[in-house]
C-alpha positions in Angstrom: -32.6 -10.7 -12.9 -29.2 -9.4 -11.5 -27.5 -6.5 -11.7 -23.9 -6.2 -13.6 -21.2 -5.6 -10.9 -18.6 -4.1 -12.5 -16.6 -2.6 -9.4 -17.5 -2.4 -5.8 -16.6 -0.8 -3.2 -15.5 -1.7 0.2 -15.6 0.3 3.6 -13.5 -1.1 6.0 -10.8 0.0 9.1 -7.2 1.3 9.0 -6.2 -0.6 11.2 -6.4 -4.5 11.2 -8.3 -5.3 14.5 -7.3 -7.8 16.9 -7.6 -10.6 15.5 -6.3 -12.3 12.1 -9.8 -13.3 11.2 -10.1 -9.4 10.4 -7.3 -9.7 7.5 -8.2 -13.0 6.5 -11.8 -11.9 5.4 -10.1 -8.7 3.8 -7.4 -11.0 1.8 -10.6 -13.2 1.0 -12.8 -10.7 -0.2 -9.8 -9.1 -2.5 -8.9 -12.6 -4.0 -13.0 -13.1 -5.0 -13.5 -9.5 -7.0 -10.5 -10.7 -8.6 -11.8 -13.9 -9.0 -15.3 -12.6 -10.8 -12.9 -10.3 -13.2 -14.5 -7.2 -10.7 -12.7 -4.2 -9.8 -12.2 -3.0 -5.9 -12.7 0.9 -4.6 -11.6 1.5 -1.3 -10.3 4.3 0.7 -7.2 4.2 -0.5 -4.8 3.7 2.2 -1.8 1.2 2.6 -2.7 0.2 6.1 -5.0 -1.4 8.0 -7.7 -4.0 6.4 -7.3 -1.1 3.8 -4.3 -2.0 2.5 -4.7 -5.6 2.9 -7.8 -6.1 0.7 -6.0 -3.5 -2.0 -2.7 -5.9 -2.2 -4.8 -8.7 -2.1 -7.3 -8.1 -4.6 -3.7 -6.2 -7.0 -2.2 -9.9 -5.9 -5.0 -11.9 -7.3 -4.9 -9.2 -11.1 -8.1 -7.0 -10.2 -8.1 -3.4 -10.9 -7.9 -1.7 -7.6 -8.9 2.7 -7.4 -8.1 4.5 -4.2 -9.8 7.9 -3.5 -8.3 9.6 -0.9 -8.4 13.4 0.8 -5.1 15.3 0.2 -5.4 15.9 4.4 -5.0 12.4 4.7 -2.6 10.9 2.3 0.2 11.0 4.3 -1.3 10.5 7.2 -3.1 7.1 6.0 0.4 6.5 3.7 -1.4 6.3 0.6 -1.1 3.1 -1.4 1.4 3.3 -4.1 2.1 1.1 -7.4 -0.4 -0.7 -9.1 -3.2 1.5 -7.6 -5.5 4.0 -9.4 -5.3 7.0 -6.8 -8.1 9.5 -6.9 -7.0 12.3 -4.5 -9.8 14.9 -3.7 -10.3 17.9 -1.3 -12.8 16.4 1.4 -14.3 13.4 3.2 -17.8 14.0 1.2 -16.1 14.4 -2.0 -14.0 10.8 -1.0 -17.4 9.2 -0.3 -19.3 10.1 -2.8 -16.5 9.5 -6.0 -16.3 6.2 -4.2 -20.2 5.9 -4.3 -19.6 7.2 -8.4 -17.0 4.5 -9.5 -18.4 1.4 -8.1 -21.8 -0.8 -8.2 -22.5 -1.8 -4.7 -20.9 -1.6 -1.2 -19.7 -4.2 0.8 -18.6 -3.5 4.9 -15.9 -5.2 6.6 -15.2 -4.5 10.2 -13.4 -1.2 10.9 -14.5 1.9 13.5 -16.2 5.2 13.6 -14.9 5.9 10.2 -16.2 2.9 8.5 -19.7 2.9 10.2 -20.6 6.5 9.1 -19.5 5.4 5.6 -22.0 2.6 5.7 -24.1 4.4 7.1 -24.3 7.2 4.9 -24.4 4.9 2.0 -27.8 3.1 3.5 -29.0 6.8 3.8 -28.8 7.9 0.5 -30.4 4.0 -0.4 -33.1 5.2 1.9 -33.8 8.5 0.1 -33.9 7.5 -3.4 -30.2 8.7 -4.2 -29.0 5.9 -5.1 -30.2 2.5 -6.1 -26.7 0.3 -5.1 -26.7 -2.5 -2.3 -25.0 -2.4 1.2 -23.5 -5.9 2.3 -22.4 -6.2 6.1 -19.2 -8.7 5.7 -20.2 -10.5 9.0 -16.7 -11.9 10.1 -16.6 -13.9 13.0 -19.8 -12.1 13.9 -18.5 -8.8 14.0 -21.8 -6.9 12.5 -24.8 -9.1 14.5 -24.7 -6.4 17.5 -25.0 -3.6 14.9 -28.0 -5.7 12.9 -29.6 -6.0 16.3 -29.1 -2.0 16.6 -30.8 -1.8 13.2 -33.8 -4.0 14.6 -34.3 -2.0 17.2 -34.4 1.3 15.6 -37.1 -0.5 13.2 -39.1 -1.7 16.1 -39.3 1.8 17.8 -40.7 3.3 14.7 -37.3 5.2 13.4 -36.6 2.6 10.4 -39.8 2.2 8.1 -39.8 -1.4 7.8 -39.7 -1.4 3.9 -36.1 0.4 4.8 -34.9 -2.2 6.9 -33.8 -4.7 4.5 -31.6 -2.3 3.1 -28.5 -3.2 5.2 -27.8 -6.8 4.6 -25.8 -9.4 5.8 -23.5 -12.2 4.7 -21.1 -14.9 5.7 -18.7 -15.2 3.0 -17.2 -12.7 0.0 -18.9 -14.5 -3.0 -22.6 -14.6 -0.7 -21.3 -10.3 -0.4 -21.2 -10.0 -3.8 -24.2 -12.1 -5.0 -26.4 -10.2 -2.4 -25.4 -7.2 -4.4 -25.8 -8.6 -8.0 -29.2 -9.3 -6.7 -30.0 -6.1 -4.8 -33.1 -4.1 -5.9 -35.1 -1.2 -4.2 -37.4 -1.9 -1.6 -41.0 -0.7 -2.6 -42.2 1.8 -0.9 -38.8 3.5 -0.9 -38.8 7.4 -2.2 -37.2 9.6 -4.5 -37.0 12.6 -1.3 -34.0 14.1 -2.9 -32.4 14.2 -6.4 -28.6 14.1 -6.5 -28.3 17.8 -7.7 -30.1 18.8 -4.6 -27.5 17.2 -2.2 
């Protein structure tokens, strides 16, 4: 049985890295949510692999929503025609409207500020709060060191081992969103925290 995607979102830098393969994968995964007729929430800035997944996936006729903190709209140059923009107060209300309007979450490369995003997002997985996928975008093997990271913590007893699986890993934008269609809970993994408690 899979789950109906219906938007998802993606974490991913603000800049474009240092190598094209970065903005290929970003124009790639915006040309296959349009492709599947699925809508795209990202962070909503203009630059960066940001941007380029936006006008890719607004290229290829796939509703695109930006949510993005009034502190950094300018600052990122927010996105302009043909995007939904969501502008809120604060980084936690950004991540968690973004969490609100999509289905799953899918990581391209990017920096401090797209790690914790993931990161958070595995978190809340991990605690019951929410029941969506997490889909490393490995590009050109960018995400492989971080995997072996999450190994490690699993090893040395800070990841239960039912929790692991939770951040997953793919090669291409439709294996991404697949991965996510077929995403369920791990057993073992606990309601610690309802959302109202947050």
């Amino acid at each position: 049985m899979t789950r109906r995607i219906r938007r998802i979102c993606v974490f991913c830098g603000s800049t474009a890295g240092n190598s094209p393969v970065f903005a290929e994968a970003a124009v790639a995964l915006g040309r296959e949510v349009a492709r599947r007729g699925i809508g795209l929430v990202y962070g909503g800035g203009a630059v960066g692999l940001m941007g380029i997944a936006a006008d890719a996936a607004l290229q290829a006729g796939a509703e695109v929503i930006g949510v993005i903190p009034y502190g950094l709209l300018k600052r990122e140059v927010g996105h302009g025609g043909g995007v939904e923009m969501h502008i809120v107060d604060t980084m936690h209300e950004r991540k968690a409207k973004m969490a609100e309007l999509s289905d799953g979450f899918v990581v391209l490369p990017g920096g401090y500020g797209t790690l914790e995003e993931a990161v958070e997002a595995l978190t809340w997985a991990q605690l019951g709060i929410q029941e969506k996928g997490v889909v490393f975008l490995d590009v050109d093997g960018f995400w492989r060191p971080f995997m072996a990271t999450l190994d490690h913590m699993a090893g040395t007893g800070f990841i239960r081992p039912q929790h692991r699986p939770l951040a997953m890993l793919a090669e291409t934008p439709g294996e991404a969103i697949d991965a996510l269609a077929g995403y369920r809970a791990p057993e073992g993994t606990q309601i610690w925290l309802r959302p109202e408690q947050m």
